[in-house]
N, C-alpha and C positions, 0 to 999 in steps of 0.2 A: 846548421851547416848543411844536412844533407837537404833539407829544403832550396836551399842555394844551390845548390851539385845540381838537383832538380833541374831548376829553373834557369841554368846559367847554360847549359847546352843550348841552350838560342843563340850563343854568339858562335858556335860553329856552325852558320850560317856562308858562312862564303867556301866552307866547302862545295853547298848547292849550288851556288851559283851558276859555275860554268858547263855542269852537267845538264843543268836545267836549260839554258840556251843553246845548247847544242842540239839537245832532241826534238825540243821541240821549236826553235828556233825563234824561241824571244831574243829581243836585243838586249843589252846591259841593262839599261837603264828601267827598262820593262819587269823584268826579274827584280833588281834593285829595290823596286818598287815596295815587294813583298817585304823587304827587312823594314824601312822608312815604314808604312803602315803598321806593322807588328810595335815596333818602336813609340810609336804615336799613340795607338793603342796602349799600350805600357802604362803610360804617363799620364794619362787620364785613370785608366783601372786601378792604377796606384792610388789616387786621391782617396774615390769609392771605395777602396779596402783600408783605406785608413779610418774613413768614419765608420765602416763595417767595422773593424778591428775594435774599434772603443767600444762600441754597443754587445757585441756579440763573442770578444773573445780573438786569440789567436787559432784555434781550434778548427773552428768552422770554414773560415776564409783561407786556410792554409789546402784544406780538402777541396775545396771549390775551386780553388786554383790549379790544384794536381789535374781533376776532370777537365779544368777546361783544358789545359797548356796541353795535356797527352792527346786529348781528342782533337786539338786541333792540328798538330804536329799528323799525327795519322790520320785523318782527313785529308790532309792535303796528296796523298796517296792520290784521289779520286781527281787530280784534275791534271787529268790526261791530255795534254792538247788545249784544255781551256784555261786560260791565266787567271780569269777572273774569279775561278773556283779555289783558284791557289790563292789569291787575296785574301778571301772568304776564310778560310781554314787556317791556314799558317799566321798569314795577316790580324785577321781579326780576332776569333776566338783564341788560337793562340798567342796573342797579343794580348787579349782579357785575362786570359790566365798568369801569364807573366807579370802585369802589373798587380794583381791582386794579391799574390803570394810572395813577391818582392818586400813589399814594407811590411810582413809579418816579423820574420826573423829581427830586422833591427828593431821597430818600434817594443816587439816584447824585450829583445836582451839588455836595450838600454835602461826597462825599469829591472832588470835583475841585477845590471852590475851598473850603477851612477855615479862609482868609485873610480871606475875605468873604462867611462865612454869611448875615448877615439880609439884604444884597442879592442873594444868587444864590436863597437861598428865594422872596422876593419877585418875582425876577424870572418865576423859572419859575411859581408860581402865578399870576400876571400871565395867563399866558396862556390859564385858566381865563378870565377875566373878558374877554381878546379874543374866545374863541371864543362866547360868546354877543354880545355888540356883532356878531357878525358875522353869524350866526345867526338872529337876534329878527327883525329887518325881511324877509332872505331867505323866512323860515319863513313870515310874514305873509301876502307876498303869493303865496306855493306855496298856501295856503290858500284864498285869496283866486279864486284860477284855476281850480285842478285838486281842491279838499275835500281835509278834514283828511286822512283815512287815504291818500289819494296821498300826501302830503307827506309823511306819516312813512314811509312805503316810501322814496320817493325819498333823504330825507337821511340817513334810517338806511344804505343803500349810501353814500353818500360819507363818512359818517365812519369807516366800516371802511375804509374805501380810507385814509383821512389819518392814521389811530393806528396802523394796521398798518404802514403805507408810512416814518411816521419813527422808527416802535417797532423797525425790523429796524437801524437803525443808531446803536443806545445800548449802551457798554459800562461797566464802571469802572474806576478808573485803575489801575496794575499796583502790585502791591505794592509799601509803601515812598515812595509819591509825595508829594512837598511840591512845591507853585509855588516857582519860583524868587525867592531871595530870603527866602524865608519862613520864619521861627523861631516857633515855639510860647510863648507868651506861658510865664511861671515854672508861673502856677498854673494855667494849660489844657490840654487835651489833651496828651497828649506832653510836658507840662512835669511835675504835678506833681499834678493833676488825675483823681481816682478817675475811671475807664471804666464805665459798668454796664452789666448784659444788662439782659434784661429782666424775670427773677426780680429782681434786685436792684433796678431803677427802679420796681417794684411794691413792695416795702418800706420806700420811702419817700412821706412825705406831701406831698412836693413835687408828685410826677405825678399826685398825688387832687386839688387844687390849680389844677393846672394844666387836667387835664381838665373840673374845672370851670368853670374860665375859658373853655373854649374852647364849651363846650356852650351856654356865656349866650349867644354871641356869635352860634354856630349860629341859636340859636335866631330872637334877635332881626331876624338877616339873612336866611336860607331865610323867615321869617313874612314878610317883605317880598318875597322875590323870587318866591317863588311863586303870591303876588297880583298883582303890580307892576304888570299890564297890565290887570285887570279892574276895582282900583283904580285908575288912571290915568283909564280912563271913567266910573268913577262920581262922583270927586271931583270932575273938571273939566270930563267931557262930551264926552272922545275920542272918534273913531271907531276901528274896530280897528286898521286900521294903523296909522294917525295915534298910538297907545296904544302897536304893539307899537316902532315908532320912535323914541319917545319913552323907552321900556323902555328898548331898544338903546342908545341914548345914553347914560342914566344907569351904562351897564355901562362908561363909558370911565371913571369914576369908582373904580369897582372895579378895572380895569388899572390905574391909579394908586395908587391905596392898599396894590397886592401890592406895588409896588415901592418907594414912598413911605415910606412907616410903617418897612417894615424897616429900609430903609436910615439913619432916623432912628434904628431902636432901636440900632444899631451904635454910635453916637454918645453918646445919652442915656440908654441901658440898655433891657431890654427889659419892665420892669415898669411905669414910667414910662410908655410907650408903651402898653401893655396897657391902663393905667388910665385916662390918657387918652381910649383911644378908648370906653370904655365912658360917661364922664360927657360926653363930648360927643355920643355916641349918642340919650343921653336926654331932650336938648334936641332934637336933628331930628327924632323919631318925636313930641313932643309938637308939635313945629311942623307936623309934618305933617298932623295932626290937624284944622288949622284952613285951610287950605290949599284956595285957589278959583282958583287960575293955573294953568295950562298950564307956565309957564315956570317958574315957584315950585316944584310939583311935582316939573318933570326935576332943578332947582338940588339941591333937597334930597334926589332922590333918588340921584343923584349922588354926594352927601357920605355918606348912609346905607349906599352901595356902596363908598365909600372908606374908609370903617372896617371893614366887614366885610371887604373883601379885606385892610386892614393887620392885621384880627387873623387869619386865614387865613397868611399871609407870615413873621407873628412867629409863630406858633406851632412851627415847623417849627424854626428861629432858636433860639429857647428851648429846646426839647427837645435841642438838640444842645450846648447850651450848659450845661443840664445834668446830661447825662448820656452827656455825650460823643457822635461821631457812629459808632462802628464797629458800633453794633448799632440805629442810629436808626432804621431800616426796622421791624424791630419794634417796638420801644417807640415808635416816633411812629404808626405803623400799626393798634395797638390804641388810641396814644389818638384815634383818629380815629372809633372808638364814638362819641365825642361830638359828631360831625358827624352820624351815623347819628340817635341820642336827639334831638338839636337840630331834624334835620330832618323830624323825626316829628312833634315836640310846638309847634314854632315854625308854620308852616304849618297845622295841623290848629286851632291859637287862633283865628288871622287867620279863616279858614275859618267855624269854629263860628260865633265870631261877628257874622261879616259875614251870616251867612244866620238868626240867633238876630235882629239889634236893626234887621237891614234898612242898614246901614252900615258904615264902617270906624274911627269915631271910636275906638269905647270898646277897640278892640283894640290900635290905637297908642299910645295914653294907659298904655295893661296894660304894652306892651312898653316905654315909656319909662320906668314905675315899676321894672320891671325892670334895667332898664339904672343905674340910679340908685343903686339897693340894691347893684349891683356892684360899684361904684367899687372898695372895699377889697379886695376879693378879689386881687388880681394884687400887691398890695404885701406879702401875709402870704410869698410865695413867694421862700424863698432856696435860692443855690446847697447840696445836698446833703450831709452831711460823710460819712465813713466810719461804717457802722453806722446815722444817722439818717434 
């Protein structure tokens, strides 16, 4: 969890945004840029630390991650007037680090608890969505005192201090381990239940499927969170902190939905859930479109962070579920490319066209048509057979 707290302060990312274009006088889409790279980065570095993670342990890759994510976070300090140094550092490096200390947490707890996958996925990404609630306001007012590039010196050190510091005490359980109590379902894991690598979970159309599901979800959540606070003052007429607080809030919604959703899919299946969250999605992003509260606003955005964290939480859930967990670190790790695409192409729309039509209406409207069109997608997807 505190790995996640870590590493999840990257989504108070749109606090920087608007301070960053005002100093130095990037446009939206320019700035923007830096979350879509970081993002992209993610989702590749995810795969890497998944096949890292099998050979080497959660241990190591959990440390490798703190160094990279803090030194690139406080790096980005140094690009004063040059955007392409803020790519570099924020972007890139800490975009390495983020995807590589992302798939520790899940791929180790789901071999500790196989009893209770979609809540212990849930749980641990959960804490994704704390560490920015915790972040967002913090970050605001560092801003607010001491200018953007202090503050990113400053919290890029203490999050290397916090992913390294609870990265040094993650192992996996020792061969052979079952919670007590615990029998493998006939046709699950261990009961009857084909295992795949990850050649074989690519030859099925199930993980083309799923990645796609996961990529809409991407999309339509980073398109929001990477504006959430420049939106917050254009819709309603925030001031910055007042905006990035309100952000922060709406993240407690996201804390809930890691844990929420899963633990619901355990219950009602995990397609059921998926689909869910996709047709309700596309009601709050048109709702939000029309939206002149303050209060209205944090409500709904709140709800649009609780679906994005529950398909975050399920996705993890799912992939173990079909295709077993003993190689889940890879095959969940490359499908996390479609965090990387999503958060390229989702953010870069909102972007485009918040600085194309002078607003935010016609993007949420885009995203909610999207969302809509989704619905079917998560019900085409069944458990795997041998061979298909």
């Amino acid at each position: 969890m505190t790995v996640q707290v870590g590493l999840g302060t990257v989504y108070a990312w749109s606090v920087y945004r608007r301070p960053l274009s005002d100093e130095f006088g990037w446009s939206i889409t320019e700035v923007t840029l830096t979350f879509s790279i970081l993002i992209l980065t993610a989702g590749f570095a995810a795969f890497v630390g998944g096949l890292w993670l099998s050979r080497s342990g959660p241990r190591r890759v959990a440390v490798c991650a703190g160094v990279l994510y803090g030194a690139g976070v406080s790096l980005a300090s140094l690009s004063d007037d040059r955007l392409l140094v803020l790519y570099l550092t924020y972007g890139l490096i800490a975009g390495a680090g983020v995807g590589l200390g992302y798939i520790v947490p899940i791929a180790t707890l789901v071999k500790w608890f196989p009893d209770r996958r979609g809540f212990i996925t849930g749980l641990a990404v959960s804490g994704v969505a704390a560490g920015s609630l915790i972040a967002s306001p913090i970050a605001a007012q560092l801003i607010e005192s001491i200018g953007v590039l202090d503050t990113l010196a400053v919290l890029g050190a203490v999050y290397l201090v916090v992913v390294v510091g609870a990265g040094l005490f993650l192992r996996d359980p020792p061969d052979g381990y079952r919670p007590a109590g615990w029998k493998p379902a006939a046709d699950g894991e261990g009961g009857g239940q084909r295992v795949f690598d990850l050649r074989g979970a690519l030859g099925t159309s199930q993980w083309y499927l799923l990645w796609a599901t996961f990529f809409l979800n991407v999309v339509a959540g980073l398109g929001f969170i990477s504006e959430s606070a420049p939106m917050a003052r254009d819709l309603v007429g925030l001031g910055a902190v007042a905006a990035a607080g309100l952000v922060g809030t709406a993240f407690i919604g996201d804390a809930v939905g890691r844990v929420a959703w899963p633990w619901v899919s355990d219950v009602v299946g995990r397609r059921t859930v998926l689909a869910a969250i996709f047709l309700v999605q596309a009601g709050l992003f048109f709702s939000l479109s029309l939206v002149e509260s303050a209060g209205v606003f944090a409500v709904l955005g709140a709800l649009i962070l609780l679906c994005y964290g529950g398909s975050s939480g399920t996705m993890a859930a799912t992939t173990a579920d079909l295709f077993g967990s003993r190689h889940v670190g890879a095959i969940y790790g490359l499908m996390l490319t479609a965090w990387g695409f999503g958060g390229v192409l989702g953010p870069l729309i909102v972007a485009a066209l918040r600085e194309s039509s002078g607003g935010y209406t016609g993007a949420l409207r885009i995203i909610a048509a999207i969302m809509l069109a989704s619905v079917a997608l998560p019900l085409l997807i069944r458990r795997p057979r041998p061979g298909v």
